[in-house]
SEFIZA-3560 file (N, C-alpha, C; in Angstrom, 3 decimals):
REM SEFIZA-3560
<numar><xx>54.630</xx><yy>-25.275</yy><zz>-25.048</zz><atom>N</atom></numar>
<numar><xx>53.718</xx><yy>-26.157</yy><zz>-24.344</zz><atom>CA</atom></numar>
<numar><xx>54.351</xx><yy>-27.542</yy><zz>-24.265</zz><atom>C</atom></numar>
<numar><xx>53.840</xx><yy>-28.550</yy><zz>-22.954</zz><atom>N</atom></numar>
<numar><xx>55.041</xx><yy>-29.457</yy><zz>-22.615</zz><atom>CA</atom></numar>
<numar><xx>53.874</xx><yy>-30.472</yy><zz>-23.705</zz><atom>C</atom></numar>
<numar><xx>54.304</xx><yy>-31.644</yy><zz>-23.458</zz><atom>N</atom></numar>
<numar><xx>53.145</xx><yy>-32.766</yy><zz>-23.833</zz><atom>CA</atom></numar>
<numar><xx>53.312</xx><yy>-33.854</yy><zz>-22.596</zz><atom>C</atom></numar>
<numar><xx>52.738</xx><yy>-32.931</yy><zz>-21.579</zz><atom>N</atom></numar>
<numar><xx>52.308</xx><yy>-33.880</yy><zz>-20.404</zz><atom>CA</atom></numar>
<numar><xx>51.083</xx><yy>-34.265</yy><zz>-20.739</zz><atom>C</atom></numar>
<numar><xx>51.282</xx><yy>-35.624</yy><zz>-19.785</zz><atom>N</atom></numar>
<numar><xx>49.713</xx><yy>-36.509</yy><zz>-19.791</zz><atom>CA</atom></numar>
<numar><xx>48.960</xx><yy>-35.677</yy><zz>-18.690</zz><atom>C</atom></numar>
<numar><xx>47.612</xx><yy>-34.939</yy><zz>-18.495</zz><atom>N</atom></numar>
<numar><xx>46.818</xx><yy>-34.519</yy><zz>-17.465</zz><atom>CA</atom></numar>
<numar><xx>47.045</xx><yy>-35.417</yy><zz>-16.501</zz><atom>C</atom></numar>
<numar><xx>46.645</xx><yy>-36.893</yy><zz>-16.493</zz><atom>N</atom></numar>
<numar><xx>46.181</xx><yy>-37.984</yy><zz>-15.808</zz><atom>CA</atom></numar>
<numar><xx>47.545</xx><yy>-38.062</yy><zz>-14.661</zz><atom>C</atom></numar>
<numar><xx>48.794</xx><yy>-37.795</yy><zz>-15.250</zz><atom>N</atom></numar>
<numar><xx>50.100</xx><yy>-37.414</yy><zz>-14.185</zz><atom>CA</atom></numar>
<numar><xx>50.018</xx><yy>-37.098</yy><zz>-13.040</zz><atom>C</atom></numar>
<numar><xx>48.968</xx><yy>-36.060</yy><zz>-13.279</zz><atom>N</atom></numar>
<numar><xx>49.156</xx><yy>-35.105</yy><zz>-11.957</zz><atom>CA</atom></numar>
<numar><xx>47.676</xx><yy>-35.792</yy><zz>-10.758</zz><atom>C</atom></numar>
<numar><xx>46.958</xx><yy>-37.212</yy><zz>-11.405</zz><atom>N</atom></numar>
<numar><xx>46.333</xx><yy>-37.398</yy><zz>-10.414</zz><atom>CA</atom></numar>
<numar><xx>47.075</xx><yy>-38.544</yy><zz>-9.069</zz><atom>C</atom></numar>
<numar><xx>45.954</xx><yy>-38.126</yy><zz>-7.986</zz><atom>N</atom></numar>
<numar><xx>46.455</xx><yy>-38.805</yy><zz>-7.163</zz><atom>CA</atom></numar>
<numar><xx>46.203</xx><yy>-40.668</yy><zz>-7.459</zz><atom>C</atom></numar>
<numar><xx>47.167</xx><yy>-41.481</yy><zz>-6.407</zz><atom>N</atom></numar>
<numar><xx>47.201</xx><yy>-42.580</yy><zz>-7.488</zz><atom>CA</atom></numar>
<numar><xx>47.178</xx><yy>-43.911</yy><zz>-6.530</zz><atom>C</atom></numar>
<numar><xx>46.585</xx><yy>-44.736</yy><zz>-6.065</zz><atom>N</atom></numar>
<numar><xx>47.139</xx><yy>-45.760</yy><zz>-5.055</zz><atom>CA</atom></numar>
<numar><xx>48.132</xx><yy>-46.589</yy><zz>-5.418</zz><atom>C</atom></numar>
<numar><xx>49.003</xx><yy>-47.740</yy><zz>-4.800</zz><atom>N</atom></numar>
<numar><xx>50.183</xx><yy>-48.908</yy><zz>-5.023</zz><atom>CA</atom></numar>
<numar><xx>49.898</xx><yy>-48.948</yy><zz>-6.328</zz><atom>C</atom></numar>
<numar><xx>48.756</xx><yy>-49.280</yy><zz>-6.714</zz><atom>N</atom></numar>
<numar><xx>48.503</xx><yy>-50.418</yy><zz>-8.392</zz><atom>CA</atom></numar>
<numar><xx>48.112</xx><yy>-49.410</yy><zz>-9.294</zz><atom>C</atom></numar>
<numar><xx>49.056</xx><yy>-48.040</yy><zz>-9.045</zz><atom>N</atom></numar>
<numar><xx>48.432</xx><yy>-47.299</yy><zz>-10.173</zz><atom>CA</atom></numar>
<numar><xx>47.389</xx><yy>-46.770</yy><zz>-10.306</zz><atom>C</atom></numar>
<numar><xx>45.994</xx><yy>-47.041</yy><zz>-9.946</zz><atom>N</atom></numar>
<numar><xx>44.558</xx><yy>-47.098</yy><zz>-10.084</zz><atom>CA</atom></numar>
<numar><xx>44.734</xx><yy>-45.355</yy><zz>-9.584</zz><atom>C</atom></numar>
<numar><xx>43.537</xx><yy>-44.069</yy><zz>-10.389</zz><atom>N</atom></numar>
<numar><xx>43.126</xx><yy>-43.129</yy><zz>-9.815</zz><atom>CA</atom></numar>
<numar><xx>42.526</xx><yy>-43.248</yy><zz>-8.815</zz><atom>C</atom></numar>
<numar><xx>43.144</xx><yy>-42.334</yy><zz>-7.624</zz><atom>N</atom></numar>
<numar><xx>41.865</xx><yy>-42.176</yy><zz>-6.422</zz><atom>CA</atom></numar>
<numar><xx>42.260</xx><yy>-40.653</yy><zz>-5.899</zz><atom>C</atom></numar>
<numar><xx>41.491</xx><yy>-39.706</yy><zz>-5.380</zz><atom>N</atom></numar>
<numar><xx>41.347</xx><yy>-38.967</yy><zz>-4.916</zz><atom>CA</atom></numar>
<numar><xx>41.434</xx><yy>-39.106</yy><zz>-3.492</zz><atom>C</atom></numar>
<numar><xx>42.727</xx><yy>-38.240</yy><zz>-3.363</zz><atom>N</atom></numar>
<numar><xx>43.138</xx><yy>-38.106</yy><zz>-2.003</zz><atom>CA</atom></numar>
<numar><xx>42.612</xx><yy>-37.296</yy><zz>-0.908</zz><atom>C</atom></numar>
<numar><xx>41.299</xx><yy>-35.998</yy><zz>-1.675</zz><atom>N</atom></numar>
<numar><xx>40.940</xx><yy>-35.260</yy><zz>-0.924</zz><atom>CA</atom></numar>
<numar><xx>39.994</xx><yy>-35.791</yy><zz>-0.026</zz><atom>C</atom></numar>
<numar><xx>40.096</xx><yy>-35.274</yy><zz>1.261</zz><atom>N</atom></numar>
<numar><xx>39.173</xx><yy>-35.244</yy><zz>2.401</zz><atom>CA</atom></numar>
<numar><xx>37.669</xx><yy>-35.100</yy><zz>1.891</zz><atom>C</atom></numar>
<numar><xx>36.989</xx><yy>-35.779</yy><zz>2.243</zz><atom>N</atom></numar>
<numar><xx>34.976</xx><yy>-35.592</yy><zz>2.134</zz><atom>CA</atom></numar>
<numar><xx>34.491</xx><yy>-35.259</yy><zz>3.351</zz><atom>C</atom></numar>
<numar><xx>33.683</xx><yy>-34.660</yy><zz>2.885</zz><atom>N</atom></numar>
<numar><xx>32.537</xx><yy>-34.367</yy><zz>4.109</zz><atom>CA</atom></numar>
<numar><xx>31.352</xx><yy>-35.799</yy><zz>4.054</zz><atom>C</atom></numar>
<numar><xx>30.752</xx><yy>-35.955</yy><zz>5.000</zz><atom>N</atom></numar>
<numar><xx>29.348</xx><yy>-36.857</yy><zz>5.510</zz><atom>CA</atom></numar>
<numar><xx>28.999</xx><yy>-37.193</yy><zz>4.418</zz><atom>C</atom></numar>
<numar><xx>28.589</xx><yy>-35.982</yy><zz>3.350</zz><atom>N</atom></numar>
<numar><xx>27.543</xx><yy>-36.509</yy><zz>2.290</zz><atom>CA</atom></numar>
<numar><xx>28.263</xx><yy>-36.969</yy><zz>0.870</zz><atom>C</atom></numar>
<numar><xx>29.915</xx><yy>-37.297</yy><zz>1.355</zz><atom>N</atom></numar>
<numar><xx>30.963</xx><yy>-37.589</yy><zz>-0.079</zz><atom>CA</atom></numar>
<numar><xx>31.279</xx><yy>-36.195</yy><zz>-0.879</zz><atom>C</atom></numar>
<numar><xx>30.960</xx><yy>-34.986</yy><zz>-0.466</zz><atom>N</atom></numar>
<numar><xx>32.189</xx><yy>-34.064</yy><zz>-1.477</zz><atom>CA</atom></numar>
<numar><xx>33.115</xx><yy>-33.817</yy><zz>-0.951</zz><atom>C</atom></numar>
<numar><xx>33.700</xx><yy>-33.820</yy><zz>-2.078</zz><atom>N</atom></numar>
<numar><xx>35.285</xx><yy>-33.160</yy><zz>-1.384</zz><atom>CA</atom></numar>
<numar><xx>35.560</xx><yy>-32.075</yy><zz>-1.012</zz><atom>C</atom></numar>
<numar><xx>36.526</xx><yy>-32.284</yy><zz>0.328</zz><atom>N</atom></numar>
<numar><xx>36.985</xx><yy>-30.683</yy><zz>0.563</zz><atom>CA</atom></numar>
<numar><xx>37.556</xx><yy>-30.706</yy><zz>0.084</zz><atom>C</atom></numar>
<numar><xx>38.664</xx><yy>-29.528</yy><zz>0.569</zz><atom>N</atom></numar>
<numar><xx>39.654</xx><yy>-28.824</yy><zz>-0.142</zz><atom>CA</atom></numar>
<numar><xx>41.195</xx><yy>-29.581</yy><zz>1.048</zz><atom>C</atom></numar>
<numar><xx>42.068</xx><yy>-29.779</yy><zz>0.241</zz><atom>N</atom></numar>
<numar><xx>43.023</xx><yy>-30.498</yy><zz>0.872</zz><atom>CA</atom></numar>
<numar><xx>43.793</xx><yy>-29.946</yy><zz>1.815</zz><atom>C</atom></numar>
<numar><xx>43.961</xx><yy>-30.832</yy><zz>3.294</zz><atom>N</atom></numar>
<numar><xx>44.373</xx><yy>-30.503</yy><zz>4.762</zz><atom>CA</atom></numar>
<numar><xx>43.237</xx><yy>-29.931</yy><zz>5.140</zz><atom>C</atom></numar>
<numar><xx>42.097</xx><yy>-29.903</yy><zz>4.778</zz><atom>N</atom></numar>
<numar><xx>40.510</xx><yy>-29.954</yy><zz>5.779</zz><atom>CA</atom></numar>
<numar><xx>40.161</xx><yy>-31.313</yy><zz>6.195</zz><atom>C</atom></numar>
<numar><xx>39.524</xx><yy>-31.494</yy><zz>8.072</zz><atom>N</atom></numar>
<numar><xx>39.095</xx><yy>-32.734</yy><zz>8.486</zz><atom>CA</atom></numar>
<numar><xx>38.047</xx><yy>-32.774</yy><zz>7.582</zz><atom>C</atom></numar>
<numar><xx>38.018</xx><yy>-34.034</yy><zz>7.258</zz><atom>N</atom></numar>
<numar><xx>37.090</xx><yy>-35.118</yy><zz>6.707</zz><atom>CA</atom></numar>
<numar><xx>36.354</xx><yy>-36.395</yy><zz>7.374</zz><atom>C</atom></numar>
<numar><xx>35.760</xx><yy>-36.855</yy><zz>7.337</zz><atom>N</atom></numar>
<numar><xx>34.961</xx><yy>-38.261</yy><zz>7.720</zz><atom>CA</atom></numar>
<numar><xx>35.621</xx><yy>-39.448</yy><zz>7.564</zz><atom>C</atom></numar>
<numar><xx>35.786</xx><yy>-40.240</yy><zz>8.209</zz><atom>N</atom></numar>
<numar><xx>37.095</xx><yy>-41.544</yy><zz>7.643</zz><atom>CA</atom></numar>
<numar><xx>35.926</xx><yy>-42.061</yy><zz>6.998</zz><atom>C</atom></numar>
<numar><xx>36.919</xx><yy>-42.402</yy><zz>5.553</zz><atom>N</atom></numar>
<numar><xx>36.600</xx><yy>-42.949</yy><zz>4.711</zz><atom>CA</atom></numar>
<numar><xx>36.138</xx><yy>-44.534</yy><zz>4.806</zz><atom>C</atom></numar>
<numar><xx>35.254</xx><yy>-45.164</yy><zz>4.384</zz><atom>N</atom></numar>
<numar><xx>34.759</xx><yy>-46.881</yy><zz>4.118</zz><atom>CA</atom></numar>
<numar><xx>36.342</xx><yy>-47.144</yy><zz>4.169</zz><atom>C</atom></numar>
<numar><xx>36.789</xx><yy>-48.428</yy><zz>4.670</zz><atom>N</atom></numar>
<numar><xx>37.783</xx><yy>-49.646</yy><zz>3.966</zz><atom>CA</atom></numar>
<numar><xx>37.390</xx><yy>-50.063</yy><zz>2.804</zz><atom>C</atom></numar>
<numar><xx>39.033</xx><yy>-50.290</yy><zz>1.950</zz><atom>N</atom></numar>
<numar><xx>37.799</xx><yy>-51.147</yy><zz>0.707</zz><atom>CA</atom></numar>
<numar><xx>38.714</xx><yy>-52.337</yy><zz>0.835</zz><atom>C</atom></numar>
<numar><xx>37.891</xx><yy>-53.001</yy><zz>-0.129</zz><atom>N</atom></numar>
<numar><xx>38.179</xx><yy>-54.491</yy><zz>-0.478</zz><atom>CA</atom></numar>
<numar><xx>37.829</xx><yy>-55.364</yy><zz>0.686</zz><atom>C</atom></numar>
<numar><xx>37.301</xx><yy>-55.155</yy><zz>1.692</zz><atom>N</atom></numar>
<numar><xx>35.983</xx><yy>-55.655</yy><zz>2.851</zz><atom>CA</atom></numar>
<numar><xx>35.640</xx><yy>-56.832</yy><zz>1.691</zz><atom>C</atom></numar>
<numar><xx>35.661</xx><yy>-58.074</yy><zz>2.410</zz><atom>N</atom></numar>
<numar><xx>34.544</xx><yy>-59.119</yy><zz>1.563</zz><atom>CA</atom></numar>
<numar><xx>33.282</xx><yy>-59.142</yy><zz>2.272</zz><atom>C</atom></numar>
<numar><xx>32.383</xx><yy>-58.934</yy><zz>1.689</zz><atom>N</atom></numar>
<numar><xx>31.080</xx><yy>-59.133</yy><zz>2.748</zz><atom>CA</atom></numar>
<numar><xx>30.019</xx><yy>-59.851</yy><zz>2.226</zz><atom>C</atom></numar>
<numar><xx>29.071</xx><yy>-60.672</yy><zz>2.393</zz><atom>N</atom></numar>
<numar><xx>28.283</xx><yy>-61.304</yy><zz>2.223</zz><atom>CA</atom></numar>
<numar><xx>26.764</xx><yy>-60.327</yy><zz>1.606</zz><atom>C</atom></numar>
<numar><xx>25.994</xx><yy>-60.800</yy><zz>0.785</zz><atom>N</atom></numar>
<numar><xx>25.137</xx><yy>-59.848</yy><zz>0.526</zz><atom>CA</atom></numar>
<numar><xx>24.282</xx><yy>-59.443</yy><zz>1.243</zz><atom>C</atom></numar>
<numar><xx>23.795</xx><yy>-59.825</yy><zz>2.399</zz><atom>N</atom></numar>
<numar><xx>23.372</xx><yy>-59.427</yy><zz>3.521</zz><atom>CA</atom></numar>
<numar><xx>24.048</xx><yy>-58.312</yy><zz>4.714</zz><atom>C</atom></numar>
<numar><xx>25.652</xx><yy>-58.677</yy><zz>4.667</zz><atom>N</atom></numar>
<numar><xx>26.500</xx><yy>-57.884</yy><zz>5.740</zz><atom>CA</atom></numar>
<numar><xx>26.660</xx><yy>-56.167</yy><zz>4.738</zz><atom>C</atom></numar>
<numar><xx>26.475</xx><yy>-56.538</yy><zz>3.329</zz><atom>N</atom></numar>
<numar><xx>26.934</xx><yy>-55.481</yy><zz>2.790</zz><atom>CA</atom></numar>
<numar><xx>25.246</xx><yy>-54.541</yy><zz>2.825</zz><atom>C</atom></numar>
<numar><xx>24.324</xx><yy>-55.380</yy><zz>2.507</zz><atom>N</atom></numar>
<numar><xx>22.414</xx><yy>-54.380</yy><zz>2.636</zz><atom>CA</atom></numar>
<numar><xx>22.896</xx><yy>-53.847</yy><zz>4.328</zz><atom>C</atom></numar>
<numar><xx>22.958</xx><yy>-54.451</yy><zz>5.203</zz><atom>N</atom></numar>
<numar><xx>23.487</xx><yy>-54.258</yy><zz>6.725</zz><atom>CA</atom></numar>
<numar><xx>23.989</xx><yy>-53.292</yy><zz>6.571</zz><atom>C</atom></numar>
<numar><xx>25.467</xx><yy>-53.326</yy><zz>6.734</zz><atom>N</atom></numar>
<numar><xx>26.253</xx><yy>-51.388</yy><zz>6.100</zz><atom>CA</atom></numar>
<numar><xx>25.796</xx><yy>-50.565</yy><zz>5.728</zz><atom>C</atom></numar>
<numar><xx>25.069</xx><yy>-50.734</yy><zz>4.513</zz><atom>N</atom></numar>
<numar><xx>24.687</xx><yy>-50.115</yy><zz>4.094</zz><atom>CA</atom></numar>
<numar><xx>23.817</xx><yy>-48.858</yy><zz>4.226</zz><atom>C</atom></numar>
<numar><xx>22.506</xx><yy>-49.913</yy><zz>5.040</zz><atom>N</atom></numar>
<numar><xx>21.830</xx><yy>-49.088</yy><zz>5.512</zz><atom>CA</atom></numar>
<numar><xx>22.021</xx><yy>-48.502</yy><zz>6.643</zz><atom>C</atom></numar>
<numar><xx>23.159</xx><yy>-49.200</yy><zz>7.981</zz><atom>N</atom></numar>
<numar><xx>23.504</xx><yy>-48.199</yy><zz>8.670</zz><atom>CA</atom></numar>
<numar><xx>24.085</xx><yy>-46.748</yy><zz>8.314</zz><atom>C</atom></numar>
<numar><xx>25.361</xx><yy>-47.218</yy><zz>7.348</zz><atom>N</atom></numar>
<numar><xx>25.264</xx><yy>-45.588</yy><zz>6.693</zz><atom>CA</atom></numar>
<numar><xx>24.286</xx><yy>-44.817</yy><zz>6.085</zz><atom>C</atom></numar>
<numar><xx>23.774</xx><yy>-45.095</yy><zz>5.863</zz><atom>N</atom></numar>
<numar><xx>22.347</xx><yy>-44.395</yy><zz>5.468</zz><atom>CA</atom></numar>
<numar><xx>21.569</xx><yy>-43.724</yy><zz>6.537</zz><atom>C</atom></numar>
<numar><xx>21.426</xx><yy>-44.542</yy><zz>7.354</zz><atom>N</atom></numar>
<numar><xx>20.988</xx><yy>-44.099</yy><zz>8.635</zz><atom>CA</atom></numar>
<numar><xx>21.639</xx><yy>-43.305</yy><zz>9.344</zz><atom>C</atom></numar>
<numar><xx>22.696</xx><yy>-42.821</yy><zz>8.927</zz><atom>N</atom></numar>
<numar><xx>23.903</xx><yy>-42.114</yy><zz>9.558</zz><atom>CA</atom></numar>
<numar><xx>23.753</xx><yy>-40.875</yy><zz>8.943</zz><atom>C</atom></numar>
<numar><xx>23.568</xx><yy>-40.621</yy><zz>7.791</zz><atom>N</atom></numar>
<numar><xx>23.186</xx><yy>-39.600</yy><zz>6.401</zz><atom>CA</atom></numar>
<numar><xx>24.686</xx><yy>-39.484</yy><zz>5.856</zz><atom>C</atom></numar>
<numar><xx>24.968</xx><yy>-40.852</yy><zz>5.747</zz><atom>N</atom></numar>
<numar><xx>26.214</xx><yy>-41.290</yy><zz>4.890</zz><atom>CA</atom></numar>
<numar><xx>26.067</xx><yy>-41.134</yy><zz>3.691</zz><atom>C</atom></numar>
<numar><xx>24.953</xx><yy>-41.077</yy><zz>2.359</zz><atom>N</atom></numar>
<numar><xx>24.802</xx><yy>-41.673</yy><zz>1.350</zz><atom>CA</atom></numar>
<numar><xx>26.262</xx><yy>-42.297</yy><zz>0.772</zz><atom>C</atom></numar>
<numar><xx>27.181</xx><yy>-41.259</yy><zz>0.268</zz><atom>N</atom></numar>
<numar><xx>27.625</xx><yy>-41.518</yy><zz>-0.873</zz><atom>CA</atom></numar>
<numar><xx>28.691</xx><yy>-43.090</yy><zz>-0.011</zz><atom>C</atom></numar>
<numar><xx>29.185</xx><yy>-42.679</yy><zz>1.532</zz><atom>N</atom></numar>
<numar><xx>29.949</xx><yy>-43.812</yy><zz>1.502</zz><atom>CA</atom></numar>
<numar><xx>28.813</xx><yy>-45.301</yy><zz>1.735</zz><atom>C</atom></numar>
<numar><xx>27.264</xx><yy>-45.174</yy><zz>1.547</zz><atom>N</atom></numar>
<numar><xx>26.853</xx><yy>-46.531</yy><zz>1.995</zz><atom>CA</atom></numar>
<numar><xx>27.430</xx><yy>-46.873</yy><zz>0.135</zz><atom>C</atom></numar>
<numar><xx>27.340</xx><yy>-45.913</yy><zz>-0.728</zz><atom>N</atom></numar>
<numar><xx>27.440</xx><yy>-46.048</yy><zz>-2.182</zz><atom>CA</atom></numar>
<numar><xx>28.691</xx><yy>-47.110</yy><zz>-2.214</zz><atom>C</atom></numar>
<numar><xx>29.675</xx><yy>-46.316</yy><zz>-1.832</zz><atom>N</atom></numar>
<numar><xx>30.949</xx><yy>-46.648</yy><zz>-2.139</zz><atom>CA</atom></numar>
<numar><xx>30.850</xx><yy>-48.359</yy><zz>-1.637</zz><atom>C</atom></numar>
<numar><xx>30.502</xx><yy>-48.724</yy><zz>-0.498</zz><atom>N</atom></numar>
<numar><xx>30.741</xx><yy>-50.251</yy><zz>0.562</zz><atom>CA</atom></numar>
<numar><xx>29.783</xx><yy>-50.865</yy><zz>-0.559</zz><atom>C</atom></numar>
<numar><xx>28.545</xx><yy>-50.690</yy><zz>-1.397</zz><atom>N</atom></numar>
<numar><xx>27.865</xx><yy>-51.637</yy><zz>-2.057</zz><atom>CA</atom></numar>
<numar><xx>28.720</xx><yy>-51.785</yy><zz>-3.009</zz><atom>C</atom></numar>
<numar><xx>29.462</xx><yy>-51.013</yy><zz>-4.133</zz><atom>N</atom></numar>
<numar><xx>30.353</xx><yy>-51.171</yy><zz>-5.017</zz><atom>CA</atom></numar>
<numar><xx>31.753</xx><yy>-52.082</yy><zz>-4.969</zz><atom>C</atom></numar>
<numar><xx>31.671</xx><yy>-52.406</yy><zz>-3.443</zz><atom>N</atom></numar>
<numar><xx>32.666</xx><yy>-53.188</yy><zz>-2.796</zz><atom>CA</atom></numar>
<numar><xx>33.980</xx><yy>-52.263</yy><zz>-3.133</zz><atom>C</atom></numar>
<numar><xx>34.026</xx><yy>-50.766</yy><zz>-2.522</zz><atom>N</atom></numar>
<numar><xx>34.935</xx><yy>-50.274</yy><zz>-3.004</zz><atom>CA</atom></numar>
<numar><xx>35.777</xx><yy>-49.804</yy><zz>-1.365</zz><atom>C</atom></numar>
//
């Protein structure tokens, strides 16, 4: 048995940070990788606390949940 770190094998952005590369559907699960997906929120958007309730609830209104989730987290 090797003594790899698990955490190796995740996907990873520039700064290191975990992120999951797989494709989501509408309601944020993941598919399975090389299935279309929903384009994902931008992150790091600065938005005002008003522009971000705004987003928000348009995705919502969209039956976005998880990405209105993601834009309030400022993610």
């Amino acid at each position: 048995m090797t003594n790899t770190d698990a955490s190796d094998a995740r996907d990873r952005d520039a700064d290191g940070r975990a992120r999951s590369a797989r494709p989501r559907d509408g309601l944020g699960r993941p598919l399975p990788y090389g299935a279309e997906g929903v384009a994902r929120q931008p992150e790091g958007v600065k938005r005002t606390p008003d522009e971000t309730v705004t987003e928000a609830q348009g995705l919502l209104d969209a039956g976005k949940p998880f990405h209105a989730h993601r834009g309030v987290r400022g993610r």
